[in-house]
DOTOR-366220 format. One record per residue (C-alpha): residue number from 1; residue in three letters; x, y, z. Coordinates in Angstrom, 2 decimals. Layout:
<pts>
NUM, ALA, X, Y, Z
...
</pts>
This chain:
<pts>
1, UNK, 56.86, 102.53, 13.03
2, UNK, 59.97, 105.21, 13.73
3, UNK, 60.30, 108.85, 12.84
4, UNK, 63.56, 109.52, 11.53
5, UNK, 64.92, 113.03, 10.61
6, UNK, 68.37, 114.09, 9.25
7, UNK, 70.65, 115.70, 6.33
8, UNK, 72.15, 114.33, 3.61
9, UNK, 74.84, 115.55, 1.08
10, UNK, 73.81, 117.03, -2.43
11, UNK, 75.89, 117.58, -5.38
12, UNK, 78.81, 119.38, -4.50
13, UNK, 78.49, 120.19, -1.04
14, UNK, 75.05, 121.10, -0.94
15, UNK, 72.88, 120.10, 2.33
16, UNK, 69.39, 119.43, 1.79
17, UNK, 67.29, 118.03, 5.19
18, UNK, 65.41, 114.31, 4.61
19, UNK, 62.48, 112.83, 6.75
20, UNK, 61.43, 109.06, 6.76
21, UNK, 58.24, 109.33, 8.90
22, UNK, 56.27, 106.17, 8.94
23, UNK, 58.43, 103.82, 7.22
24, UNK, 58.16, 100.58, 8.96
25, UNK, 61.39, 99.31, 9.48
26, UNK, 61.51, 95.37, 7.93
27, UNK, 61.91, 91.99, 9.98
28, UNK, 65.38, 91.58, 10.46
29, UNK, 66.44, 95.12, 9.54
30, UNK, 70.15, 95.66, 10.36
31, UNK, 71.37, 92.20, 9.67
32, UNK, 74.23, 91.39, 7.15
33, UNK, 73.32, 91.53, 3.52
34, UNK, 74.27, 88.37, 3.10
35, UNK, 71.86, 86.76, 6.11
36, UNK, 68.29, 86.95, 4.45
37, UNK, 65.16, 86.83, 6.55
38, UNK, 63.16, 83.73, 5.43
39, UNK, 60.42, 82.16, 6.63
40, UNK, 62.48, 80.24, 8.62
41, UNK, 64.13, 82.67, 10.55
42, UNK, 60.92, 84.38, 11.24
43, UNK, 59.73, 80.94, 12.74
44, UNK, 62.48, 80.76, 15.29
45, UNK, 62.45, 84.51, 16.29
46, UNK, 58.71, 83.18, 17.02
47, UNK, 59.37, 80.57, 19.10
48, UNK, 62.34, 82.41, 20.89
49, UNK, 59.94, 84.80, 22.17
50, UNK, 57.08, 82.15, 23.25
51, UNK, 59.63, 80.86, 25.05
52, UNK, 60.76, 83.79, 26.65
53, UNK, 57.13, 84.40, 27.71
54, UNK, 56.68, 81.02, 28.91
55, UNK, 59.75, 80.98, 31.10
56, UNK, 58.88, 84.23, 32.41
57, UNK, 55.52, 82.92, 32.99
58, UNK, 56.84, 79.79, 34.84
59, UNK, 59.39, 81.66, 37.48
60, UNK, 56.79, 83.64, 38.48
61, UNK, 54.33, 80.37, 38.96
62, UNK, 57.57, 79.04, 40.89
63, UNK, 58.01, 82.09, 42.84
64, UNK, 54.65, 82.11, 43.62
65, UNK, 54.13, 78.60, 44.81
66, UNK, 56.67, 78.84, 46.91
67, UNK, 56.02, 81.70, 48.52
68, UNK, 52.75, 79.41, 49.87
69, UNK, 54.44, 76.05, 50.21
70, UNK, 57.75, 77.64, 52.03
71, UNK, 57.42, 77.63, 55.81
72, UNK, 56.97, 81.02, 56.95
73, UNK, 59.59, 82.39, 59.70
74, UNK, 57.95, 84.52, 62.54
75, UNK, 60.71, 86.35, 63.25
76, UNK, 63.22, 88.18, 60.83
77, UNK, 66.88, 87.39, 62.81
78, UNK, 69.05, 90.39, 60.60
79, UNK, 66.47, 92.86, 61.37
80, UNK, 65.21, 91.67, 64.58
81, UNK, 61.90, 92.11, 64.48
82, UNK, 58.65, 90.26, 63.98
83, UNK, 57.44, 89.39, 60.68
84, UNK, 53.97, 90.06, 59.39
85, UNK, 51.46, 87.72, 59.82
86, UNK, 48.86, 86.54, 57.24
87, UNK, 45.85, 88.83, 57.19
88, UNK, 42.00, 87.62, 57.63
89, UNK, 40.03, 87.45, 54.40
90, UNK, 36.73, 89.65, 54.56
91, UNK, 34.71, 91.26, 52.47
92, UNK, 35.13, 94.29, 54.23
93, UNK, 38.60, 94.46, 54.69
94, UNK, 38.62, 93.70, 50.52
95, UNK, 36.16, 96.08, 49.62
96, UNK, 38.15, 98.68, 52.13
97, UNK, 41.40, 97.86, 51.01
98, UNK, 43.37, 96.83, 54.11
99, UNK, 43.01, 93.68, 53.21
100, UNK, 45.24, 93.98, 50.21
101, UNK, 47.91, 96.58, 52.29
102, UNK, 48.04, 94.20, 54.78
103, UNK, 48.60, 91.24, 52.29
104, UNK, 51.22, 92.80, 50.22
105, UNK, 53.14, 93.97, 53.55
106, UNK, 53.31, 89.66, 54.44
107, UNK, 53.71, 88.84, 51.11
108, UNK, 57.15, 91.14, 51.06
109, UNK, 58.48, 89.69, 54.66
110, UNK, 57.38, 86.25, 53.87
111, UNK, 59.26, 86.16, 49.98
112, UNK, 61.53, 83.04, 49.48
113, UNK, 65.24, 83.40, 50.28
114, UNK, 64.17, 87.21, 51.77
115, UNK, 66.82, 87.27, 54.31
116, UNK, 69.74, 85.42, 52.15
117, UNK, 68.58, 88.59, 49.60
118, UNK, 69.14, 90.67, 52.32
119, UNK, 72.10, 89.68, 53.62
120, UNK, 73.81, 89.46, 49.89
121, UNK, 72.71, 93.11, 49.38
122, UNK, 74.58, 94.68, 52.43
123, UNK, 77.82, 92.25, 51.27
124, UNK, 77.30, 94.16, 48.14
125, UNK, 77.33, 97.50, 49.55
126, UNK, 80.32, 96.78, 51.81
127, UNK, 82.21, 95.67, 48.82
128, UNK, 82.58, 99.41, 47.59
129, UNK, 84.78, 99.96, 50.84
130, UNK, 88.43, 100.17, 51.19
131, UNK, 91.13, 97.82, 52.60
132, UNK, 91.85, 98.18, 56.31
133, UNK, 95.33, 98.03, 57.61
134, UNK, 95.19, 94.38, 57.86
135, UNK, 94.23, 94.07, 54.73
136, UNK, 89.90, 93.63, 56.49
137, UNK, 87.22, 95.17, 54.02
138, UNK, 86.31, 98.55, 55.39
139, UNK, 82.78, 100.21, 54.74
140, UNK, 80.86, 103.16, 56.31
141, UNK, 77.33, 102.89, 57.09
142, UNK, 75.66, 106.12, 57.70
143, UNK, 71.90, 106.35, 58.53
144, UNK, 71.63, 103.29, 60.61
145, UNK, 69.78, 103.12, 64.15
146, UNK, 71.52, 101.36, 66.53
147, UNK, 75.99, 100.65, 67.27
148, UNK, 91.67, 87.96, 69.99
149, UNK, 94.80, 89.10, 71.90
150, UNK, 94.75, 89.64, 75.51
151, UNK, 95.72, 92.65, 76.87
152, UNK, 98.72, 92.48, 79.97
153, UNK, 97.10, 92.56, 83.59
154, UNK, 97.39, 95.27, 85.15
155, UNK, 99.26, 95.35, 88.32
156, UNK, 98.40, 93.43, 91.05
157, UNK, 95.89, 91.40, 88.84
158, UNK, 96.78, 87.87, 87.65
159, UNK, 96.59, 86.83, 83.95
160, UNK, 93.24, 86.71, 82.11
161, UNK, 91.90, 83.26, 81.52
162, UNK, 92.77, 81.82, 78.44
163, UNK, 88.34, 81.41, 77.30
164, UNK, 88.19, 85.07, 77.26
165, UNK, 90.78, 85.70, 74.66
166, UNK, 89.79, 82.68, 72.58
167, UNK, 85.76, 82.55, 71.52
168, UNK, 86.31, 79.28, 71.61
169, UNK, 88.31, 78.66, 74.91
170, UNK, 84.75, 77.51, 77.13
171, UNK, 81.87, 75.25, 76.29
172, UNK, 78.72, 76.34, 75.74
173, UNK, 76.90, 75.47, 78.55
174, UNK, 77.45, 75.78, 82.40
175, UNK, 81.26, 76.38, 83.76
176, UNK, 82.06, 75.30, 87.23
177, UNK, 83.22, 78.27, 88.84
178, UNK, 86.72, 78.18, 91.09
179, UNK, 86.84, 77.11, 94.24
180, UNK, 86.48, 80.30, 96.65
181, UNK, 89.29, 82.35, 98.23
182, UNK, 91.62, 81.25, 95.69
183, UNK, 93.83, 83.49, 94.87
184, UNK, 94.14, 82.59, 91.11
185, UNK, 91.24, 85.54, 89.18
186, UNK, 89.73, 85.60, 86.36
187, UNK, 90.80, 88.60, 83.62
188, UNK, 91.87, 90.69, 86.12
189, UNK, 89.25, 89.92, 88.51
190, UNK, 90.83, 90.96, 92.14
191, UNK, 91.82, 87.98, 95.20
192, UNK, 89.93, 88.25, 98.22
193, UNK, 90.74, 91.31, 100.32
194, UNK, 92.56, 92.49, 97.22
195, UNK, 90.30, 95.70, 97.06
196, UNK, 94.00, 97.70, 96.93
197, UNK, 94.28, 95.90, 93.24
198, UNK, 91.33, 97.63, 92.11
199, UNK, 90.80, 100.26, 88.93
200, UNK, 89.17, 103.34, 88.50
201, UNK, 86.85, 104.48, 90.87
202, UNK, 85.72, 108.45, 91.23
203, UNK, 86.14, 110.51, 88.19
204, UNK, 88.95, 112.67, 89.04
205, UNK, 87.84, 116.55, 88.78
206, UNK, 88.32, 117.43, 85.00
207, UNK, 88.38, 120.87, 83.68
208, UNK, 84.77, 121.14, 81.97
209, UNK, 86.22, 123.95, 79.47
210, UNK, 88.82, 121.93, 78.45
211, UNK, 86.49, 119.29, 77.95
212, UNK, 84.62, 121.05, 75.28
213, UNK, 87.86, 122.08, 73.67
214, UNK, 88.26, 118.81, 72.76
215, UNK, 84.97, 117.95, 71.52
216, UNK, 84.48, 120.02, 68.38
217, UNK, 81.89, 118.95, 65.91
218, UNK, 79.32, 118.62, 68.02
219, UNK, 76.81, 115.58, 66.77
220, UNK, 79.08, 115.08, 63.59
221, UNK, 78.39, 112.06, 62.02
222, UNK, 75.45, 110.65, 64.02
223, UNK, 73.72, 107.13, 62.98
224, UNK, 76.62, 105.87, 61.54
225, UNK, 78.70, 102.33, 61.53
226, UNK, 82.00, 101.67, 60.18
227, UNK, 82.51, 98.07, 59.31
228, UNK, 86.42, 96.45, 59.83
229, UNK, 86.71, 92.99, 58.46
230, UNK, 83.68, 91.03, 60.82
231, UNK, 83.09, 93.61, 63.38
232, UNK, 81.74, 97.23, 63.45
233, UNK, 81.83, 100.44, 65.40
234, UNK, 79.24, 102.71, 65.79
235, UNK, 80.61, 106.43, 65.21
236, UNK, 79.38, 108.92, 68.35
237, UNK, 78.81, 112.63, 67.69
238, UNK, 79.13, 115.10, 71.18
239, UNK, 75.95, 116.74, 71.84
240, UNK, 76.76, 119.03, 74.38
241, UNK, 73.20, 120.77, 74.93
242, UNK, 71.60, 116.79, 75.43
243, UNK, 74.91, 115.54, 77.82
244, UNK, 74.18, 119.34, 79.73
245, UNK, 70.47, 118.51, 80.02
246, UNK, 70.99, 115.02, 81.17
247, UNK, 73.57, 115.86, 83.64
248, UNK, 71.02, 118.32, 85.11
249, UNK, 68.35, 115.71, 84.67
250, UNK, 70.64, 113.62, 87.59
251, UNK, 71.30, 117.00, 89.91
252, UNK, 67.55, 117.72, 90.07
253, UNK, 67.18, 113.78, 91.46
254, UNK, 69.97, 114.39, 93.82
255, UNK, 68.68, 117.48, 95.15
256, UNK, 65.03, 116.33, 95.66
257, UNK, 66.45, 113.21, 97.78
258, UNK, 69.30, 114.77, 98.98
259, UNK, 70.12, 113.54, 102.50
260, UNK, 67.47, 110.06, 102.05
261, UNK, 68.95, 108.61, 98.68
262, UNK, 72.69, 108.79, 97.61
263, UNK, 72.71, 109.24, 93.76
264, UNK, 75.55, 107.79, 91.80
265, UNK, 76.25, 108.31, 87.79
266, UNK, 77.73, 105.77, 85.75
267, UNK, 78.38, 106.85, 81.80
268, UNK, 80.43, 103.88, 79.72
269, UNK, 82.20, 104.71, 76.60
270, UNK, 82.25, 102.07, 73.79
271, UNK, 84.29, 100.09, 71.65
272, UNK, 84.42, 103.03, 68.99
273, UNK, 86.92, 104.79, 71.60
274, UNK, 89.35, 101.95, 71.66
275, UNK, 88.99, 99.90, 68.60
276, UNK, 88.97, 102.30, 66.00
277, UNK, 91.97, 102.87, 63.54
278, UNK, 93.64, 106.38, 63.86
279, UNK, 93.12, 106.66, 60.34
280, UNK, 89.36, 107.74, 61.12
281, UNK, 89.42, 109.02, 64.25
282, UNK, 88.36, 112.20, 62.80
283, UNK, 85.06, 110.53, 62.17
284, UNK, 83.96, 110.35, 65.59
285, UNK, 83.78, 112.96, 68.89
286, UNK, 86.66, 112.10, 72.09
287, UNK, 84.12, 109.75, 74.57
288, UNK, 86.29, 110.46, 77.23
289, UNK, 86.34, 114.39, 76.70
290, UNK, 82.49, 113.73, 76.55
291, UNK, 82.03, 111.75, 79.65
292, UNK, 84.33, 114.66, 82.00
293, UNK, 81.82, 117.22, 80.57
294, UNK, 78.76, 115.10, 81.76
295, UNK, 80.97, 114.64, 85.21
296, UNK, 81.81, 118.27, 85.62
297, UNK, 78.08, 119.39, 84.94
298, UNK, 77.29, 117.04, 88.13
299, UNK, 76.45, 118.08, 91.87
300, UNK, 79.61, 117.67, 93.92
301, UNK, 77.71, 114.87, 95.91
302, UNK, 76.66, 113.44, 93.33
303, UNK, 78.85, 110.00, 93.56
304, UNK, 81.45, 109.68, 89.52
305, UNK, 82.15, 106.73, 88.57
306, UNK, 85.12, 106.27, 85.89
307, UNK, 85.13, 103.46, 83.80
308, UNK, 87.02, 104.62, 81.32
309, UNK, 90.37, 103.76, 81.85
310, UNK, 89.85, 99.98, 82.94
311, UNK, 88.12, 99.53, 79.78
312, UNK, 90.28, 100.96, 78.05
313, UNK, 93.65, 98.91, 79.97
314, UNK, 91.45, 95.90, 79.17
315, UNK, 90.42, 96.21, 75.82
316, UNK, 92.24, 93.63, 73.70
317, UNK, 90.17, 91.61, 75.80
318, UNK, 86.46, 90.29, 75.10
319, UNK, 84.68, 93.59, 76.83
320, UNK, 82.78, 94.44, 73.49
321, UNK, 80.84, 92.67, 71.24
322, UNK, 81.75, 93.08, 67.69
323, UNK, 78.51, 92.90, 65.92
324, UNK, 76.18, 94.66, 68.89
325, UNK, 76.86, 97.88, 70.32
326, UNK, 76.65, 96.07, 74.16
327, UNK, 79.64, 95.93, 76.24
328, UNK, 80.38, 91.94, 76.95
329, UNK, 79.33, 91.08, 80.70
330, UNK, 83.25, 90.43, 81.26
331, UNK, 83.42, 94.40, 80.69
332, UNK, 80.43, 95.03, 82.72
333, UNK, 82.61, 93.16, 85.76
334, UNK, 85.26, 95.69, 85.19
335, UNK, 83.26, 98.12, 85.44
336, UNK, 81.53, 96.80, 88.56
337, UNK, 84.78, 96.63, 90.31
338, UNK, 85.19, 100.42, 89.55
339, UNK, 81.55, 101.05, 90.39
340, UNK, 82.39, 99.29, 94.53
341, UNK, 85.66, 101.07, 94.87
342, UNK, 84.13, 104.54, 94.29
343, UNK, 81.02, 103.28, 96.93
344, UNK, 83.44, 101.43, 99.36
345, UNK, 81.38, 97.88, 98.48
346, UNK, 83.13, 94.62, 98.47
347, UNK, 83.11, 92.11, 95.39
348, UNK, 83.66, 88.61, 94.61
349, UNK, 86.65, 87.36, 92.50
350, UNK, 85.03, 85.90, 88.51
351, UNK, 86.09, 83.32, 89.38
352, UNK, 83.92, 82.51, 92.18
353, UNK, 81.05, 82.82, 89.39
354, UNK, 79.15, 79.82, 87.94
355, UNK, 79.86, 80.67, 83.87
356, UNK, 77.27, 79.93, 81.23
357, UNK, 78.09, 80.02, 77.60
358, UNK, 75.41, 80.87, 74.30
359, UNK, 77.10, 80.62, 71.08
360, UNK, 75.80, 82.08, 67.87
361, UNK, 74.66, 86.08, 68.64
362, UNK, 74.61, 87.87, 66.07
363, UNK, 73.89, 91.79, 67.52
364, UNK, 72.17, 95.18, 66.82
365, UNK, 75.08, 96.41, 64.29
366, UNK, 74.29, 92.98, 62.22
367, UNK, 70.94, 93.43, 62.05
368, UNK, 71.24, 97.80, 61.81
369, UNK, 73.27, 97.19, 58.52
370, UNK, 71.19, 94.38, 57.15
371, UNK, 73.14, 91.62, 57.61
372, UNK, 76.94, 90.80, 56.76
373, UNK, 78.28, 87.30, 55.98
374, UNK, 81.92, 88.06, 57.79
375, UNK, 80.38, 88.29, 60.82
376, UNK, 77.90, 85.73, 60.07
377, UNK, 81.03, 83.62, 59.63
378, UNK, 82.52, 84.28, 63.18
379, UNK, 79.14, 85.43, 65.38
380, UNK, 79.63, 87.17, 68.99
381, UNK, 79.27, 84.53, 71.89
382, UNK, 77.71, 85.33, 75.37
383, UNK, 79.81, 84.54, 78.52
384, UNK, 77.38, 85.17, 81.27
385, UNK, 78.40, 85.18, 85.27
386, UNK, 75.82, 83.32, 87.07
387, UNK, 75.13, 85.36, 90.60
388, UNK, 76.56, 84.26, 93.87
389, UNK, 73.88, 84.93, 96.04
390, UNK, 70.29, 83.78, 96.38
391, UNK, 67.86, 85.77, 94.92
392, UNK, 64.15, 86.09, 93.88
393, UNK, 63.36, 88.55, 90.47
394, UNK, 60.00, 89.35, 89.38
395, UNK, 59.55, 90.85, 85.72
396, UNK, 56.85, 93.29, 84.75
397, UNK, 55.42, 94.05, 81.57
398, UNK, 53.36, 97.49, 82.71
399, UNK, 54.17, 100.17, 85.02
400, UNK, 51.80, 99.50, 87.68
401, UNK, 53.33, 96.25, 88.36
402, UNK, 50.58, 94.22, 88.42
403, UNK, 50.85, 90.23, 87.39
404, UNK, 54.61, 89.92, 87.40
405, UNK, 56.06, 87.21, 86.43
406, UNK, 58.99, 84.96, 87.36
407, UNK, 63.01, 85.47, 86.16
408, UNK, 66.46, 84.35, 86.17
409, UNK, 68.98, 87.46, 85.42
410, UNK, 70.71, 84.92, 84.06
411, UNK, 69.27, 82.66, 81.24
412, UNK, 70.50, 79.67, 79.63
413, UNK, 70.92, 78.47, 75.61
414, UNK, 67.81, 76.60, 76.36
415, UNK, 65.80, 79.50, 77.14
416, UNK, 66.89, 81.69, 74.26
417, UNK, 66.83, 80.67, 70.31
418, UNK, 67.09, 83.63, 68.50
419, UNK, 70.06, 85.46, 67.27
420, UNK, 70.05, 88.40, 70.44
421, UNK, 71.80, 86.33, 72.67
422, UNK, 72.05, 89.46, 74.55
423, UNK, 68.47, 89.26, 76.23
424, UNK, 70.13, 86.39, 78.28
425, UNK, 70.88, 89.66, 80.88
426, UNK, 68.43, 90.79, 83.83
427, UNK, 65.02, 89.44, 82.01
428, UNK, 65.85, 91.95, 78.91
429, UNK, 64.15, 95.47, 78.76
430, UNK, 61.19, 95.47, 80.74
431, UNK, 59.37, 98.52, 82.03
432, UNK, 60.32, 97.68, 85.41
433, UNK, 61.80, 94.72, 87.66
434, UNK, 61.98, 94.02, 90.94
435, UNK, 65.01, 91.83, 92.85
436, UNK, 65.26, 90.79, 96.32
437, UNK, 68.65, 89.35, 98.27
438, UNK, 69.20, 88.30, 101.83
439, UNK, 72.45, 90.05, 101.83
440, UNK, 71.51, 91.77, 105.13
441, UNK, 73.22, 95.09, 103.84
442, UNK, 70.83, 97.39, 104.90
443, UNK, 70.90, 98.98, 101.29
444, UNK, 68.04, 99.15, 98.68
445, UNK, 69.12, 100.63, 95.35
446, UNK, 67.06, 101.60, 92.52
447, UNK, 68.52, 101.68, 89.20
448, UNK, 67.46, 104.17, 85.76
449, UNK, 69.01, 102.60, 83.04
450, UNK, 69.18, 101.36, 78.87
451, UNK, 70.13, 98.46, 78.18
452, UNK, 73.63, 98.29, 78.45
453, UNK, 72.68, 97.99, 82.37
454, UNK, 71.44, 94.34, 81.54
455, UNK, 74.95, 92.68, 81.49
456, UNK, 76.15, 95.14, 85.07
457, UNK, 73.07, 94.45, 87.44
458, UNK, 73.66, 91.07, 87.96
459, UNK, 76.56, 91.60, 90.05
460, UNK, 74.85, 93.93, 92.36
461, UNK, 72.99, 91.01, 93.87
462, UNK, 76.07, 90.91, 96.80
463, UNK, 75.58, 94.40, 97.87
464, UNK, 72.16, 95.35, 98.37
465, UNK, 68.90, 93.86, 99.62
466, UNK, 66.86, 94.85, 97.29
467, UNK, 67.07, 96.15, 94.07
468, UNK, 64.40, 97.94, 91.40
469, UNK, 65.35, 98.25, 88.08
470, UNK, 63.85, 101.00, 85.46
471, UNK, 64.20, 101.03, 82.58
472, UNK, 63.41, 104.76, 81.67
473, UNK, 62.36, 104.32, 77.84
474, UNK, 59.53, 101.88, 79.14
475, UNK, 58.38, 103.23, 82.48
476, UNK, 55.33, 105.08, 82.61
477, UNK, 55.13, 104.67, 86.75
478, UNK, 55.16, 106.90, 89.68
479, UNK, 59.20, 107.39, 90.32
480, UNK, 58.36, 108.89, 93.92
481, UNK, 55.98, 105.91, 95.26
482, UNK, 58.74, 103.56, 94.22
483, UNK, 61.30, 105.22, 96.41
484, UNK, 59.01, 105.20, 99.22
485, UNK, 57.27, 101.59, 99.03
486, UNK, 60.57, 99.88, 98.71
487, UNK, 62.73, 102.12, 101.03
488, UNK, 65.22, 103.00, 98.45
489, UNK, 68.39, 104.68, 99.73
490, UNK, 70.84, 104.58, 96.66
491, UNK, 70.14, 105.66, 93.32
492, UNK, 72.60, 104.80, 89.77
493, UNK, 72.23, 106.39, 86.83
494, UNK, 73.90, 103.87, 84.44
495, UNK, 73.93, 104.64, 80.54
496, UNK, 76.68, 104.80, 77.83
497, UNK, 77.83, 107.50, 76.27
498, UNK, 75.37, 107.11, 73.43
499, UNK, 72.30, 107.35, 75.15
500, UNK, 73.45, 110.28, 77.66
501, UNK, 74.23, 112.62, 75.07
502, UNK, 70.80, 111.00, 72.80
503, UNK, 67.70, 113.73, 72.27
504, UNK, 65.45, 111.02, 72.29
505, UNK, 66.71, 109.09, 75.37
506, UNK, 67.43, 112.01, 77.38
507, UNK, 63.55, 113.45, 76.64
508, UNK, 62.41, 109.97, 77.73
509, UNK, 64.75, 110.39, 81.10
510, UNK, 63.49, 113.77, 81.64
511, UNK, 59.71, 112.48, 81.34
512, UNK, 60.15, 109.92, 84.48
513, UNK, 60.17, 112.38, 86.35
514, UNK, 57.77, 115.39, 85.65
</pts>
């Protein structure tokens, strides 16, 4: 049945207005004069749409027998996470209607080919980008919650080893580390004695107006990746009221321990800073601009550390991940080196480290955007630096630190199958860990930290006897009876950029210690 209204001509020119209401429009209406509509023809149309049906019917069936039949994964690896789990049948959950919320939720984690789907979809998004100036795929991702070549020594460093530049260059595995005192390092890594070879050290005093000259914008373009070829960036907007309060957040520590505990700040920059084309560099906020405002905002005796430029000297090589927003634990040593010149603390050459290798990581910026196949393609690997001393780590899950467990701040391919190869650091983010040397220093240091610490603390083992690790967006504990049961003398502060100038991570700092 159709309703049809219009004009048609009339005599000479004449316009008269025609209606066809409830004319039903014939089988077959619009085909060729010359095709009639027989019996036939009516027959097949019939069977075309049985079949139809019937198909319909049967991928459905398909679909739905496999969703059963198909093992079902625990764990989603792009958006790394845990999957829902099959709900308990009861009446009462039925009748109340959980039941079927909490069905359909494991129903839509647990569909066939889910993560494939998934994966395909952000491919399809990225493929509205532009080209790069290598000719890479580029593609912005705003709204997300995260983030080869060796670069020349710098002097008085020897050339990097040749498995840093290359993915490829080391087993997986463990790597028997060089014999000690050589005088042959590792990327950089300084000979014994060398301490005069060292980077960085104490932030040098920076004009704090100046700073914020350079930093306009403030929290432009927040939650955002930019994807170049197989690796992505994640875009970092100043916020200068968050970097004031947590610079102030570290004076009020310093002051309240002033004279007992010697405070130290530590703020890395990422990849963004380095990486990035100059083509979109006005899509981001100056890290380094950033970091001097934190510094200048800081108590005199308050101990800097600068980072920034070995990173930077060093980054054609393997510091950053490409597809998590972590630096690699080969930038974590460089900035370790910085971290014991400004604190007058020895450190042992890399090479002097056992090495162990996990292959296959796929980070937080592959799983923030959903999955990408470039990077899929060429996945992150793990080099991890086995400590040098003996040492005894105990993990725990709650604040009171009650029934701790066991752990290596190192672990193995063994220990770790999923994608977040990056939880092979310092027992991953637990509320609170304990670690305890026979270094005979006389120094106990506790630590307030994110988890871009994870990859850093392991080298700390050599210079202190004990250490106590916090990790403030877990810790619910009693900041002040820590200090005092383990004798802590030496405090770090140690976050990147993103976090220090983060509402939400600098209102969880500020809640340790009300």
């Amino acid at each position: 049945m159709v309703k049809i209204k219009g004009r048609e001509k009339v005599g000479s020119g004449a316009i008269r207005t025609v209606s066809l209401i409830g004319v039903d429009m014939p089988r077959g209406a619009g085909r060729r004069n010359d095709a009639p509509y027989g019996p036939d023809e009516r027959a097949r149309d019939d069977w075309r749409g049985v079949l139809t049906l019937l198909a319909f019917i049967a991928a459905l069936a398909v679909f739905g027998v496999l969703s059963f039949a198909m093992p079902k994964p625990d764990v989603s690896q792009i958006e790394n996470r845990p999957l829902e789990k099959a709900p308990a049948f009861s009446a009462a959950a039925l009748f109340g209607g959980s039941f079927t919320d909490d069905f359909s939720r494991y129903y839509s984690d647990t569909f066939p080919w889910r993560e494939w789907m998934i994966e395909k979809a952000s491919d399809f998004k990225s493929s509205f980008g532009v080209s790069g100036e290598n000719g890479d795929s580029v593609s912005i991702h705003y709204g997300v919650d995260t983030a080869g070549g060796q670069d020349d020594a710098p002097a008085g460093d020897a050339s990097a080893d040749a498995s840093e530049a290359d993915p490829a260059g080391a087993a997986a595995g463990v790597v028997s580390p060089g014999a000690a005192g050589t005088d042959t390092v590792v990327a950089g890594a300084v000979s014994p004695g060398g301490a005069a070879a060292t980077t960085g050290g104490a932030v040098p005093t920076t004009d704090e107006t100046a700073a914020v000259d350079k930093l306009e914008g403030e929290g432009k373009r927040e939650g955002g990746v930019i994807v170049i070829g197989d690796a992505a960036l994640e875009f970092y907007g100043f916020a200068e009221k968050n970097n004031a309060k947590y610079a102030g957040i570290i004076n009020s520590f310093d002051e309240k321990y002033r004279g007992a505990v010697r405070t130290t700040a530590l703020v890395a920059p990422t990849n963004i800073e380095f990486k990035l084309p100059d083509r979109y560099k006005d899509l981001t906020s100056d890290q380094r601009a950033a970091i001097s405002f934190i510094y200048g905002k800081l108590n005199d005796d308050v101990v800097k550390v600068d980072v920034y430029d070995s990173l930077r000297d060093h980054a054609n090589e393997y510091v950053y991940f490409r597809t998590d927003h972590h630096w690699t634990q080969l930038g974590a040593y460089y900035a370790y080196r910085d971290y014991c010149k400004a604190l007058g603390l020895p450190h042992t050459p890399l090479l002097s480290y056992g090495r162990i290798r996990l292959d296959g990581f796929l980070g937080s910026f592959y799983n923030s955007i959903g999955g990408n196949s470039k990077m899929k393609a060429n996945p992150d690997h793990v080099l991890a630096y086995a400590p040098v001393v003996p040492y005894e780590m105990t993990g725990y899950e709650n604040s009171d630190m009650k029934d701790g467990f066991g752990l290596s701040l190192i672990r193995g391919p063994d220990e770790i199958q999923i994608a977040n190869k990056y939880v092979a650091f310092s027992g991953g983010d637990l509320p609170v860990i304990h670690i305890k040397m026979q270094s005979n220093t006389g120094r106990r240091l506790i630590i307030f930290k994110e988890s871009f610490a994870n990859a850093f603390i392991p080298f700390l083992t050599e210079n202190y006897d004990e250490i106590i690790v916090v990790d403030f967006r877990y810790y619910e504990g009693d900041v002040d009876g820590l200090i005092a049961q383990y004798g802590i003398n030496e405090a770090l502060f140690l976050n990147y950029v993103s976090a220090a100038g983060s509402e939400k991570q600098v209102d969880r700092l500020a809640a340790l210690f009300k």
